[in-house]
DOZADREN-933658 format. One line per field, with one value per residue: x, y, z of N, C-alpha, C, O in turn; residue number from 1. Coordinates in steps of 0.02 Angstrom, whole numbers. Layout:
! residues N
n_c1 (X | ...) .
n_c2 (Y | ...) .
n_c3 (Z | ...) .
ca_c1 (X | ...) .
ca_c2 (Y | ...) .
ca_c3 (Z | ...) .
c_c1 (X | ...) .
c_c2 (Y | ...) .
c_c3 (Z | ...) .
o_c1 (X | ...) .
o_c2 (Y | ...) .
o_c3 (Z | ...) .
num (NUM | ...) .
//
This chain:
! residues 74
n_c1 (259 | 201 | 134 | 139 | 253 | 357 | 508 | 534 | 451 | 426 | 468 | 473 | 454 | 284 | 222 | 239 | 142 | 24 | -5 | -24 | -121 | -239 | -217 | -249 | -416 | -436 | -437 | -548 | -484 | -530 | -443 | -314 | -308 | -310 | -184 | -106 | -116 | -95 | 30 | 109 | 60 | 134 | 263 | 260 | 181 | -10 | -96 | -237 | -322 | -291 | -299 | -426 | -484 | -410 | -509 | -623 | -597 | -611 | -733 | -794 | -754 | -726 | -854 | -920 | -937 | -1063 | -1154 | -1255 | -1334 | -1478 | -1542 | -1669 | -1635 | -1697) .
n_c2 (-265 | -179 | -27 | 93 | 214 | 249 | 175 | 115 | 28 | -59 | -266 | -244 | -270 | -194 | -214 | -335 | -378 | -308 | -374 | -541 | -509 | -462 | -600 | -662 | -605 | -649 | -795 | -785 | -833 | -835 | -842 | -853 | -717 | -653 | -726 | -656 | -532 | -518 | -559 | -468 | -378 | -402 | -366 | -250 | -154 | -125 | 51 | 110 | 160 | 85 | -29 | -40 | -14 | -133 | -230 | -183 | -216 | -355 | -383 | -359 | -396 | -544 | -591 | -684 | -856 | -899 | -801 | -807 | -932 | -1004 | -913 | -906 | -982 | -932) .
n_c3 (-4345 | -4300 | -4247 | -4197 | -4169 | -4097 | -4096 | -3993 | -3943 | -4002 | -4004 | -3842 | -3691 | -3641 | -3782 | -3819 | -3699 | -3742 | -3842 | -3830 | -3751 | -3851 | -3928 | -3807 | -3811 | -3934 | -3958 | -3860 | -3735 | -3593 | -3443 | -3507 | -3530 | -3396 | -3339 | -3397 | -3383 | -3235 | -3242 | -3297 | -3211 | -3088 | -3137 | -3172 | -3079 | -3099 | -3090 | -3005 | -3126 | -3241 | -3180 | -3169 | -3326 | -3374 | -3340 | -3364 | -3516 | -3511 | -3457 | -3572 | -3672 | -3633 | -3583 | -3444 | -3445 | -3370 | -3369 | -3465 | -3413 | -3353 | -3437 | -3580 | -3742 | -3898) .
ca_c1 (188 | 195 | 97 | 170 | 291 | 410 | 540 | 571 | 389 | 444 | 477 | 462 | 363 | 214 | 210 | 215 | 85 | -30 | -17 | -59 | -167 | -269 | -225 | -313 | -458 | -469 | -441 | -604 | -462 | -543 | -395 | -256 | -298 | -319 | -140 | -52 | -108 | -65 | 104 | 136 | 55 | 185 | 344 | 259 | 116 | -32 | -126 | -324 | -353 | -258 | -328 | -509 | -480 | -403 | -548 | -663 | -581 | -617 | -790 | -826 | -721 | -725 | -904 | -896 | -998 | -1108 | -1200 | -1312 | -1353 | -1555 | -1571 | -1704 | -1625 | -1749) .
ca_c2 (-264 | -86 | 31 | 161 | 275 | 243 | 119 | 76 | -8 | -130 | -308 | -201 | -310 | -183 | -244 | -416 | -394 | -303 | -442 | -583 | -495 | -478 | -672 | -691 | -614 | -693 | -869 | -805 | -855 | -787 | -885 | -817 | -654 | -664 | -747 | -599 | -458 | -544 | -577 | -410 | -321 | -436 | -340 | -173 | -150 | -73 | 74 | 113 | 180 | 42 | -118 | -13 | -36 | -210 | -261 | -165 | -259 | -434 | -381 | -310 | -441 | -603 | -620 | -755 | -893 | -917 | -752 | -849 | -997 | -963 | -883 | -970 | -959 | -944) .
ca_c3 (-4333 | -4225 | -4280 | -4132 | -4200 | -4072 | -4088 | -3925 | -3901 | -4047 | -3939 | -3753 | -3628 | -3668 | -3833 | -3804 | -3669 | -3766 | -3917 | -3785 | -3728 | -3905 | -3930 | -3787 | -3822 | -4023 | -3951 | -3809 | -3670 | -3516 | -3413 | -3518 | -3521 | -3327 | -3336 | -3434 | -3338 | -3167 | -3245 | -3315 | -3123 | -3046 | -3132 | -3174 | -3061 | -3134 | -3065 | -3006 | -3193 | -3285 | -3170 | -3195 | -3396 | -3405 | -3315 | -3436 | -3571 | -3491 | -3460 | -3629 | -3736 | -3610 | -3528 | -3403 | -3469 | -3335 | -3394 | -3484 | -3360 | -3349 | -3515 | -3645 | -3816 | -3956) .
c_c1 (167 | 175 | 117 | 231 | 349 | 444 | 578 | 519 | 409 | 468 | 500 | 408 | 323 | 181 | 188 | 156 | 30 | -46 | -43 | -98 | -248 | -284 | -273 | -393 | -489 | -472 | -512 | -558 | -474 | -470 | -318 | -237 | -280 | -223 | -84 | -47 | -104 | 16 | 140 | 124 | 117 | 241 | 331 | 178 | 75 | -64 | -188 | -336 | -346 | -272 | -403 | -509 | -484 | -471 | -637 | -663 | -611 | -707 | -840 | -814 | -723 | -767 | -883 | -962 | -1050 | -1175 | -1257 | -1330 | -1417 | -1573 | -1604 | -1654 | -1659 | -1728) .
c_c2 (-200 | -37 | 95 | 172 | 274 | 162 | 76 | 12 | -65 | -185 | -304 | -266 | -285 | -207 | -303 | -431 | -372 | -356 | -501 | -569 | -486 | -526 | -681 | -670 | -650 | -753 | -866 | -840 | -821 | -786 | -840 | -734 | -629 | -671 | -680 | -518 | -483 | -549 | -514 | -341 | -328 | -393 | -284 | -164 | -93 | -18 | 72 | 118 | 111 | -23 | -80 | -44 | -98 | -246 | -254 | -217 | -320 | -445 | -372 | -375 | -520 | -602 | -688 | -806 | -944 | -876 | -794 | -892 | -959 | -930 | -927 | -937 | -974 | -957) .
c_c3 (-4297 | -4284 | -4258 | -4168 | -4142 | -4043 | -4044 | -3912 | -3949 | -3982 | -3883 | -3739 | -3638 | -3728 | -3847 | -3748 | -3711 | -3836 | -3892 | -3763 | -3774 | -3924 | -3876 | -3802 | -3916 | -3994 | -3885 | -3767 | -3620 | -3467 | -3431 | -3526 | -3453 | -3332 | -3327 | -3403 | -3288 | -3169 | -3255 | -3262 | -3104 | -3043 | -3144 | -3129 | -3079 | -3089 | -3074 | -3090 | -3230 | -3266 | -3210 | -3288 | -3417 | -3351 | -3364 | -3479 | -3569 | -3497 | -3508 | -3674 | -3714 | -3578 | -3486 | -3467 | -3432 | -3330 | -3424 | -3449 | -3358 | -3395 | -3557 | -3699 | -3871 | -4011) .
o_c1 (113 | 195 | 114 | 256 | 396 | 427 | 622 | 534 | 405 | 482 | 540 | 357 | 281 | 120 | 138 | 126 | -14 | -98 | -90 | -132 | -302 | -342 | -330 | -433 | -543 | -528 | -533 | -584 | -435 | -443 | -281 | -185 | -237 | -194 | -45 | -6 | -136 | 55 | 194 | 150 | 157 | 270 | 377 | 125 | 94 | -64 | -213 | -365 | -398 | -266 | -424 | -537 | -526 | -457 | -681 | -709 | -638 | -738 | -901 | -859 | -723 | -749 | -839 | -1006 | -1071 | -1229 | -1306 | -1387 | -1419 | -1632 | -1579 | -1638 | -1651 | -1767) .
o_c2 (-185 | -20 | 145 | 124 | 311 | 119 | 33 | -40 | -122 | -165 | -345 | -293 | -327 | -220 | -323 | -485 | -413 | -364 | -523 | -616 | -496 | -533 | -702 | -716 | -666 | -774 | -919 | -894 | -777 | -731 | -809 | -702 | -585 | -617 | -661 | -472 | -434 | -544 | -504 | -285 | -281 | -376 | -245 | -171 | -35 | -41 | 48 | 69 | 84 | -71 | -92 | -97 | -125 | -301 | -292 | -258 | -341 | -490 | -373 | -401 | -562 | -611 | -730 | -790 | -999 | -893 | -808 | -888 | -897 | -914 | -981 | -878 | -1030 | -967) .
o_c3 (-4272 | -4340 | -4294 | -4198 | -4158 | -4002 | -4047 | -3883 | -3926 | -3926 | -3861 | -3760 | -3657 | -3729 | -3876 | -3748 | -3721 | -3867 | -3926 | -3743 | -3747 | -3943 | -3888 | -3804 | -3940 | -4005 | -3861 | -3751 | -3600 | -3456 | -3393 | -3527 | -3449 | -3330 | -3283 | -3400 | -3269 | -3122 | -3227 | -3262 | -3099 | -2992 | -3133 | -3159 | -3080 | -3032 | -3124 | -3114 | -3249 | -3305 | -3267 | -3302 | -3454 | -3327 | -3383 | -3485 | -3619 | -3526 | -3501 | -3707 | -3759 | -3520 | -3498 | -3508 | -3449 | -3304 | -3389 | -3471 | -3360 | -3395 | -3572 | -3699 | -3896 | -4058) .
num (1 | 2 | 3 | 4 | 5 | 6 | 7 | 8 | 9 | 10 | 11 | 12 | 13 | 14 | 15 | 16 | 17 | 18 | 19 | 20 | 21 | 22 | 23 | 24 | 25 | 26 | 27 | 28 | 29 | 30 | 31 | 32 | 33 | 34 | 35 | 36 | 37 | 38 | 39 | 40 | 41 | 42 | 43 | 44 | 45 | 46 | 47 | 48 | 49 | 50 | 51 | 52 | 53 | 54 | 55 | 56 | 57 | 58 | 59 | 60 | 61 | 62 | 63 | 64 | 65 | 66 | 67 | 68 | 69 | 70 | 71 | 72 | 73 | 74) .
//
């Protein structure tokens, strides 16, 4: 399934995080996405740039769903 040109990233923990990390957002798991990057800080912790991003991501791809609370929908 690797598209990356180097055959180390084939089944590497990055790999498998970033694939869970896709699952989560197709299945809309706020929770498990949350999960996967807490699990994958834990043994490689990330830096300022790289929490900044996966937080992007969450924000971009997993709104909370309390965003809407007080919204009419027409």
């Amino acid at each position: 399934m690797s598209s990356i040109d180097d055959p180390s990233f084939d089944n590497s923990r990055e790999m498998i995080f970033v694939q869970t990390l896709i699952q989560a957002i197709e299945d809309a798991n706020r929770d498990a996405f949350t999960v996967a990057v807490g699990d994958y800080n834990n043994m490689t912790p990330l830096n300022r740039a790289q929490t900044s991003i996966m937080v992007k991501i969450k924000e971009t791809y997993l709104p909370e769903d309390d965003i809407m609370v007080g919204q009419v929908i027409e």
